[in-house]
Structures are given as structure tokens and as C-alpha cells.
N, C-alpha and C positions, 0 to 999 in steps of 0.2 A: 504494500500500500504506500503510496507516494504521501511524504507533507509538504504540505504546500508553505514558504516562507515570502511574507512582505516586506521587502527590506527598501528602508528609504535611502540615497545617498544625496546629502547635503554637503556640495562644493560648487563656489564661485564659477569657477573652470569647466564647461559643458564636456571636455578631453577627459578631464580629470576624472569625471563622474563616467563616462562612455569605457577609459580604462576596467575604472574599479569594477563595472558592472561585467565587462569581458575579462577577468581575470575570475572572478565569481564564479559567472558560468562553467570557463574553463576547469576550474578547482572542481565543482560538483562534479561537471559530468567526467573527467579523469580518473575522479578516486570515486567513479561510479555510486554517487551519492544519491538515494532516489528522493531526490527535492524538485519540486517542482516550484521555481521562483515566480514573483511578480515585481516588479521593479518601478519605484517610486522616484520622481529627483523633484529637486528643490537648489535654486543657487542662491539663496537667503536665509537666516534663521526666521523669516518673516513666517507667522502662523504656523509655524510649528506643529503645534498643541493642536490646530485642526485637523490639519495633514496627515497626523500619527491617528487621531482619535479619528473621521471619515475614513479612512484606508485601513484602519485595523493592521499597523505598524507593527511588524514583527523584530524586526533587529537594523537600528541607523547605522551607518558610519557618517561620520560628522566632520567637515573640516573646521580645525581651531582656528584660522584666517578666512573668515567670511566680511565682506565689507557692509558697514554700518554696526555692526555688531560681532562679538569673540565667539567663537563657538562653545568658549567655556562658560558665557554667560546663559547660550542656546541649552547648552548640558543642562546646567542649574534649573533653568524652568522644567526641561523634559526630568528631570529628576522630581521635583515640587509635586506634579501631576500625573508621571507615570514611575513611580518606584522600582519596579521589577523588570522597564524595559531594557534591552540589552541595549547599549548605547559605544561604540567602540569610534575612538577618534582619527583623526585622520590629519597628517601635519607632514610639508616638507620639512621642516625639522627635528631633529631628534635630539634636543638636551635633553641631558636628564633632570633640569629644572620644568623643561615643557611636558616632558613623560608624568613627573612625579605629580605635578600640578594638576594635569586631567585624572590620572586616577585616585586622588585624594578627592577633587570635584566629584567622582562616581562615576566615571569613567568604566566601561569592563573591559578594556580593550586599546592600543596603542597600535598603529599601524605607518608605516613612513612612507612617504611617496619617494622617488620611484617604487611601487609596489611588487615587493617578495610575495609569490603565489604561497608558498608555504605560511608566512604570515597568515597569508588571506583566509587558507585553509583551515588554520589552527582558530580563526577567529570562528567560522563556519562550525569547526565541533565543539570549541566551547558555547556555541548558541544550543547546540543540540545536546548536548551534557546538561545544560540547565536547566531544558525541555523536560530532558526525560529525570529529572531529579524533580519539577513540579510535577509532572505526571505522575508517578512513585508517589509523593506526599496527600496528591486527594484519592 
């Protein structure tokens, strides 16, 4: 039986988001994952909170450089109003001030552009480890 995942990707960069979603795919169906995706984008943190709640948002990646607004401040609201969703960020940079920072924010996830498919991968089963850990609990 296939699960089906809605994953939104929120970055400025229409490349950036056209990447990550082809590196997605390629990650699932390689390591013959039977996911069947729908794919959301947004190149602002603007309305968020509707986009995730009408689409019924299964796992973001977020870019921390979005203009008019941080991604870390986009984190904090989708934290405020959806607790449990998987939110995994997304940044051409890699300090460990920038890493430390979104996963203290609530962050589940750290990813760095140019994107490592195994990264990608790894973020993909940690969504599915969590699934089946709420699944397990009701």
C-alpha cells in the first residue's frame, strides 16, 4: 500500500525548489520507497499557516533566506500552530551557528544547498520513523 506525502518546499529561488523536488523524487523512487508525493511550493513565508492547514502539509523544507522575512521566524509561527509538523530547513550555508540556531528554533532537520541526495534521503526516513512511531502510539 503506497503513502501518500504533502510536502511543501518554501524557497525564494523557483531552481532551488524545482532541484529539491527532483532530488526527492529521485531519492524515493531509487531506494524504491513506495511514497507517492504531492508537491507544494511557496517562494515566501507569506500565509504559511494557510498553505500547511488547506493542503494538509505533511513535511516542509524551509529556506532560512526568504526575503521580507527569516525562515527562522516562518519556523516559529509553523511551530506556535502546528507542533508535531516535520519542518526540516534549508540554507546555502552551513555554520554551525546557522545549524545550531534552527534546531534549537524546532527545526527537525538541516539540509545544505548544493543538495546531498543522501541528506535528502535521510530526511525522507526520518519523516517516516516518526510516522510510524505516531502510528505505534494510537
Amino acid at each position: 500500500m503506497s503513502l501518500t506525502i504533502n510536502i511543501l518546499l518554501v524557497d525564494d529561488v523557483e531552481y532551488s525548489r524545482d532541484l529539491l523536488r527532483g532530488s526527492l523524487l529521485t531519492c524515493t523512487h531509487e531506494h524504491k520507497m513506495d511514497i507517492e508525493t504531492n508537491f507544494f511550493h511557496s517562494s515566501t513565508g507569506a500565509d504559511i499557516i494557510d498553505v500547511i492547514k488547506y493542503n494538509k502539509i505533511d513535511l516542509v523544507y524551509l529556506d532560512i533566506d526568504l526575503p521580507h522575512i527569516s525562515g527562522l521566524n516562518v519556523l516559529k509561527e509553523i511551530r506556535e500552530n502546528y507542533p508535531k509538523l516535520m519542518v526540516v530547513m534549508v540554507s546555502g550555508e552551513s555554520s554551525i551557528e546557522n545549524v545550531t540556531t534552527a534546531i534549537r528554533s524546532g527545526a527537525n532537520g538541516f539540509i545544505v544547498k548544493p543538495f546531498n541526495s543522501g541528506r535528502i534521503l535521510e530526511t525522507v526516513e526520518n519523516y517516516l520513523k516518526r510516522l510510524s512511531k505516531q502510528k505505534a502510539k494510537s
